[in-house]
C-alpha positions in Angstrom: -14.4 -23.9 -0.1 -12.0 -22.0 2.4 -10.7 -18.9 1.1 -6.8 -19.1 0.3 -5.4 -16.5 2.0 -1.8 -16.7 0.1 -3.0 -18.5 -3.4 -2.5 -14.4 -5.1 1.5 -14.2 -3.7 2.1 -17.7 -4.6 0.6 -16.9 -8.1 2.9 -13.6 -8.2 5.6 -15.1 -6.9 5.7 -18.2 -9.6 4.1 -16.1 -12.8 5.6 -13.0 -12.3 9.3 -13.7 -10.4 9.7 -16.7 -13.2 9.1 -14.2 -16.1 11.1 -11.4 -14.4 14.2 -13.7 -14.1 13.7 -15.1 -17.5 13.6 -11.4 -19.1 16.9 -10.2 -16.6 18.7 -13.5 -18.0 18.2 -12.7 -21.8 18.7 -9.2 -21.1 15.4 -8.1 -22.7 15.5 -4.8 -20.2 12.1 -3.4 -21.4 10.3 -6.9 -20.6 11.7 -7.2 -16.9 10.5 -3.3 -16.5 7.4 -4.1 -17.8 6.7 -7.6 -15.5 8.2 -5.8 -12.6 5.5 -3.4 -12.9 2.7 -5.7 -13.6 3.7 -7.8 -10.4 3.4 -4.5 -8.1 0.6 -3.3 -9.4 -1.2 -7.1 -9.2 0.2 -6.7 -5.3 -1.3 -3.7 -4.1 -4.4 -4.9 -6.1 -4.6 -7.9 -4.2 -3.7 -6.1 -0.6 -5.9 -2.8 -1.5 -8.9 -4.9 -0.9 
């Protein structure tokens, strides 16, 4: 099987940009700080490599 280069954004960009607009729409400010920082940490995990 080929490695996937971009299959980690695409999973950060769906899972984590979903749930970060979902959290700015309801105004739930403490959930959108705390998927913001779970998507940037899971990016420079993925690019640290």
């Amino acid at each position: 099987m080929k490695d996937l280069k971009y299959a980690n954004i695409a999973v950060f960009v769906i899972f984590f940009g979903i749930a970060l607009i979902e959290a700015l729409k309801n105004q739930n400010w403490f959930e959108a700080l705390l998927f913001l920082a779970l998507g940037i940490l899971s990016l420079w995990a993925d690019f640290k490599k």
